[in-house]
Structures are given as C-alpha cells and as structure tokens.
C-alpha positions as a Markdown table, in Angstrom:
| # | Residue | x | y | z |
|---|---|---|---|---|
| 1 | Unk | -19.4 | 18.8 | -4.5 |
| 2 | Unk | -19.1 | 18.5 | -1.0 |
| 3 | Unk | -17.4 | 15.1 | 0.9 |
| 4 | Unk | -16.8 | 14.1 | 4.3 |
| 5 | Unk | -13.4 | 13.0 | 5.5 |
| 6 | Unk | -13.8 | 10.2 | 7.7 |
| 7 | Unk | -12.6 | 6.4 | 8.1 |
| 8 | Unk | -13.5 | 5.2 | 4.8 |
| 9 | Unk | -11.7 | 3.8 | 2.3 |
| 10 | Unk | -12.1 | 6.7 | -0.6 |
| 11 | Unk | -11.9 | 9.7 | 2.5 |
| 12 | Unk | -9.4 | 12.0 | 2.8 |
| 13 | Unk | -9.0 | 12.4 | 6.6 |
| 14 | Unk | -11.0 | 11.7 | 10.0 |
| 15 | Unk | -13.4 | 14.8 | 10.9 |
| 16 | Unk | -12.6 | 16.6 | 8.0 |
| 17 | Unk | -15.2 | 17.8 | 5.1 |
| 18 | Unk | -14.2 | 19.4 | 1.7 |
| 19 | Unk | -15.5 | 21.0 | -1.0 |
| 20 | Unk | -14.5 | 22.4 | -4.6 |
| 21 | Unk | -14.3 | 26.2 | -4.9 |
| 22 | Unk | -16.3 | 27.0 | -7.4 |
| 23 | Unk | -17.3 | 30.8 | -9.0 |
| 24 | Unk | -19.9 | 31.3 | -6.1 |
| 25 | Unk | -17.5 | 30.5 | -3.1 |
| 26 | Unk | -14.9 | 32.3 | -4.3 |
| 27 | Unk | -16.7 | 35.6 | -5.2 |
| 28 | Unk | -17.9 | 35.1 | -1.4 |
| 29 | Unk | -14.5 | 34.7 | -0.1 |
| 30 | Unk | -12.7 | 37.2 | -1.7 |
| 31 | Unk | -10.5 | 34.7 | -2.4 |
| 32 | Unk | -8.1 | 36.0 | -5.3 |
| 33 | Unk | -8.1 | 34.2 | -8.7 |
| 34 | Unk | -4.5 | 33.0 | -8.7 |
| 35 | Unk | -5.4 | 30.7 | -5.3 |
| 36 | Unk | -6.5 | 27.5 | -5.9 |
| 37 | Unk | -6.8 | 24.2 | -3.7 |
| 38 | Unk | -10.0 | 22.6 | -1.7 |
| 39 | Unk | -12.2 | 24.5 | 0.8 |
| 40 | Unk | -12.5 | 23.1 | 4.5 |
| 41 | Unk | -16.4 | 23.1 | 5.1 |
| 42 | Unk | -15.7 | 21.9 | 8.1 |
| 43 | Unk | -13.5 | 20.3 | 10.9 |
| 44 | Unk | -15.6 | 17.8 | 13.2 |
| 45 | Unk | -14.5 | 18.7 | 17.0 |
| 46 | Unk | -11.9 | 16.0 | 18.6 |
| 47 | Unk | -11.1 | 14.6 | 15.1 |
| 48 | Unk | -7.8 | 14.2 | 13.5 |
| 49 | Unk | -8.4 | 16.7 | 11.3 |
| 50 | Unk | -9.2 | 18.7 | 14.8 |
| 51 | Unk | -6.3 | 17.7 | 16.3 |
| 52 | Unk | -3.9 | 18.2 | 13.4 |
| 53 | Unk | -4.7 | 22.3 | 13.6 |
| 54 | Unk | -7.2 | 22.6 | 10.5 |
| 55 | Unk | -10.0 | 24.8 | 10.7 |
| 56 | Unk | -13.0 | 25.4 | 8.9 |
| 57 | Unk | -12.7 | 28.5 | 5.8 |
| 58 | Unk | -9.0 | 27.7 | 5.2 |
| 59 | Unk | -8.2 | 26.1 | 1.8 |
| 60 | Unk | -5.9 | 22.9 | 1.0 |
| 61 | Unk | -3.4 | 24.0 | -1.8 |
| 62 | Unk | -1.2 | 20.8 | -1.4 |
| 63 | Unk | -1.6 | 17.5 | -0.3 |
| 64 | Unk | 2.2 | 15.1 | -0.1 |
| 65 | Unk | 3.7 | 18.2 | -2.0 |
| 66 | Unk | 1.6 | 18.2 | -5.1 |
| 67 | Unk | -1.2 | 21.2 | -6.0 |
| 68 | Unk | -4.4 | 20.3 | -6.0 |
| 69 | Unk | -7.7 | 21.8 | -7.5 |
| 70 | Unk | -10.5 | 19.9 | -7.1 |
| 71 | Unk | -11.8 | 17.2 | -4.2 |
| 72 | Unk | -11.3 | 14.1 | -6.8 |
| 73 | Unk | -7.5 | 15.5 | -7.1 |
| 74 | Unk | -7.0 | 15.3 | -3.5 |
| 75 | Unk | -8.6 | 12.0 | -2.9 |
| 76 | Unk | -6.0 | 10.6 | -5.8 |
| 77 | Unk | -3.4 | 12.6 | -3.5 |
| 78 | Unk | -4.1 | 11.1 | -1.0 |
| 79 | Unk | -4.2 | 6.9 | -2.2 |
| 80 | Unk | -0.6 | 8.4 | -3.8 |
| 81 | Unk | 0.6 | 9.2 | -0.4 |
| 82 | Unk | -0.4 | 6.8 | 1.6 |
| 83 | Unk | 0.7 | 4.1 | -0.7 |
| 84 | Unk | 4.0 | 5.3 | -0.9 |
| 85 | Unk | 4.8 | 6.4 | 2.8 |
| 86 | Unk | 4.8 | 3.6 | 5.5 |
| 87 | Unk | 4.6 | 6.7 | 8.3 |
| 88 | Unk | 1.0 | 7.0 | 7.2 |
| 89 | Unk | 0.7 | 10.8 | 7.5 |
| 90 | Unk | -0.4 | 13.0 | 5.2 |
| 91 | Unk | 1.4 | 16.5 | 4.1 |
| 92 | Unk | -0.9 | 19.0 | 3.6 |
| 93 | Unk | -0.2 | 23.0 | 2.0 |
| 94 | Unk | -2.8 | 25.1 | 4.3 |
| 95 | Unk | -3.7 | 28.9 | 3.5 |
| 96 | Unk | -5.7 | 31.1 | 5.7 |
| 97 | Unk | -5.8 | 35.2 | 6.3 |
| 98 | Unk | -2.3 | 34.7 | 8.4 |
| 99 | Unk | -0.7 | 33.1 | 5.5 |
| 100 | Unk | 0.1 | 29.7 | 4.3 |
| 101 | Unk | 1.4 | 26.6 | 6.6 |
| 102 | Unk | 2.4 | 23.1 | 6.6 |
| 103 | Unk | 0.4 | 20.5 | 8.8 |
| 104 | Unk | 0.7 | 16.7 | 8.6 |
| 105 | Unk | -2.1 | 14.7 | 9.4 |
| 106 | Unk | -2.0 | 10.9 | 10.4 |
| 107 | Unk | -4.4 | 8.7 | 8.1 |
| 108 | Unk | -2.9 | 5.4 | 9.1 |
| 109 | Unk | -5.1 | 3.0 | 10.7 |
| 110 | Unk | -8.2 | 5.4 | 10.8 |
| 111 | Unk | -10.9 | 3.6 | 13.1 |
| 112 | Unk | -12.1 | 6.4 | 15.5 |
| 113 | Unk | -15.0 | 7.6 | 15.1 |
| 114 | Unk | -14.1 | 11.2 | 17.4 |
C-alpha cells in the first residue's frame, strides 16, 4: 500500500510518500533479502521531507531508532516519537546505493502545504 506523508494527523511527514516493499519491488530493485524498511515513492519538491535530504528510491530502515517493516509500523513510530520528544523531529535510518545515513526530519507543527 502506498500513503502520502503530509499534514495530517495519521501521516508520517510533509511531502513525503511511502510504500511497503513487497516481492515485486524488491525483485525490481535488487534490493537484497536481508534489507528491510519502507520504500520512498516519492519526495514532493520544497517539502520537509525535500528539505530534510530524502529522495525518492531510498528505503527507511529506522524511524526514532527502532526497525521498521511495513508503512503501519512506521506510522506507530512515528505517534511513539513524537509523543515522547517535545523537539518534534523525527530520526530516521536512510539506506541508498552510497550506504546508510541518519536524517532528522521536523514533524512539529506541520501546516505547510510546500
């Protein structure tokens, strides 16, 4: 399944759509069997997600320092961190063909649009 990031309240960040890897996408990757995480579908220009340095084709291992294999585990991640850190940002694990990377996104008061 495939959901938008966005401003509301079950999203997981402003510009930013996901989706499950499945059999399919994976096989069409390459992506090894041990790798496991949320695919970025894509990264709506002059969004947060944007901003933050996420592009479209990497893959989400870890959201607030916990794995995560599916969209509905990230989403959970997410309400986690955000209810427990008053900064309102949002640690994300990111892997891509130059290896893997840290990037914190800020979720905190999300009313722009882009």
């Amino acid at each position: 399944s495939q959901r938008w990031g966005g401003t509301g309240p079950n999203e997981l960040v402003d510009g930013l759509r996901v989706s499950d890897i499945d059999r399919a996408l994976r096989a069409r990757l390459g992506l090894p069997s041990d790798v496991t995480g949320i695919f970025i579908e894509e990264v709506r220009p002059g969004s947060r997600a944007a901003r933050a340095g996420l592009k479209a084709g990497e893959v989400i291992s870890e959201i607030a320092k916990k794995p995560v294999n599916n969209t509905d585990e990230a989403f959970d991640r997410r309400k986690e961190a955000v209810a427990s850190d008053g900064k309102g940002m949002l640690l994300m694990r990111v892997l891509s063909e130059s290896g893997a990377r840290y990037i914190a996104v800020e979720v905190s008061g999300e009313s722009d649009q882009g």
